[in-house]
N, C-alpha and C positions, 0 to 999 in steps of 0.2 A: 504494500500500500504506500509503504513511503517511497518507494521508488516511482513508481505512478504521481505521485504528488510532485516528485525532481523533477519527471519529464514532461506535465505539465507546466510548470514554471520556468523551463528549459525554452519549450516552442513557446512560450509567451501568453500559456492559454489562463492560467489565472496568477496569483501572489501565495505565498506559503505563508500560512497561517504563523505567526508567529509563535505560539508552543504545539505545533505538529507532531515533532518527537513526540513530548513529552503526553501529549492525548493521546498517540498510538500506542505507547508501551504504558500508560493505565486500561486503556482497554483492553490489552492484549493482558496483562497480567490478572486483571476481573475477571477475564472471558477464563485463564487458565487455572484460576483456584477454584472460580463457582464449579467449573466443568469436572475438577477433580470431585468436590463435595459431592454434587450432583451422581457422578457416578458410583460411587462409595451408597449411596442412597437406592440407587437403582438395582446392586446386587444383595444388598442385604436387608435392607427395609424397604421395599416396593409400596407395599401401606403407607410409607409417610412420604414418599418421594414428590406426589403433587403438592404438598403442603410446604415441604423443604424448601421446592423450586419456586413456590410464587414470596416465600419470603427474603430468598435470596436477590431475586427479582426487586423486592421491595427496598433491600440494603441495597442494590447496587445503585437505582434510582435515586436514592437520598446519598449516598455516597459522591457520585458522578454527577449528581445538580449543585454539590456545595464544589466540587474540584471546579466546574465550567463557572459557577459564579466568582470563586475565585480568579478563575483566569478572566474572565472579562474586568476584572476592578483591578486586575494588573496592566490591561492592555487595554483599554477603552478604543483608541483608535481603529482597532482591529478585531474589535468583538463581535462584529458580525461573521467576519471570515472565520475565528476560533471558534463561535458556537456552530454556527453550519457545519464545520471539518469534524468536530466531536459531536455532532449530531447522525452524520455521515459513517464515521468510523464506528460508533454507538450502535447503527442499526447492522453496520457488514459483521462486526462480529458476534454481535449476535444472533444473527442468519447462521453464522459458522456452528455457533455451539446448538444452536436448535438442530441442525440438520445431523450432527456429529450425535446428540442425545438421541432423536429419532431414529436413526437407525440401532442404536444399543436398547433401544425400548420395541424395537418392530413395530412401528406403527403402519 
């Protein structure tokens, strides 16, 4: 993703959000601990795995709106591009771990 982000910014098609990095590797590291819980949940408590998951869900939401409100009151000039980019990266990876859970759930 962040190479995709260089090579737009490269042919000139938009601006790098100014904390890029740092919103792709909190998503990526939410996306790879919820994913780990999550599956620890799926082999051995099946029963409580829908319950697990929408609270994780819920921590990650209040976790990732205080980190994005942060960065927009550090970067004002740019917080439209920053919220968009971790709005963006927000929903790719978690396409990833849904579809990566769905098949470990056989849905």
């Amino acid at each position: 993703m962040y190479i995709l982000l260089r090579v737009g910014f490269a042919f000139e098609w938009w601006n790098i959000p100014s904390y890029s990095l740092e919103v792709i590797t909190v998503n990526l590291a939410m996306m790879i601990l919820f994913y780990g819980i999550a599956l620890k949940f799926i082999g051995q408590h099946s029963n409580k795995f829908i319950f697990v998951y929408l609270l994780m869900t819920v921590i990650r939401m209040i976790t990732l709106s205080a980190i994005i409100f942060v960065i927009i009151r550090l970067d004002k000039e740019e917080a439209v591009a920053n919220a968009a980019f971790f709005l963006i990266t927000y929903f790719f990876f978690m396409l990833i771990e849904v579809i990566e859970l769905s098949k470990r759930i056989k849905v």
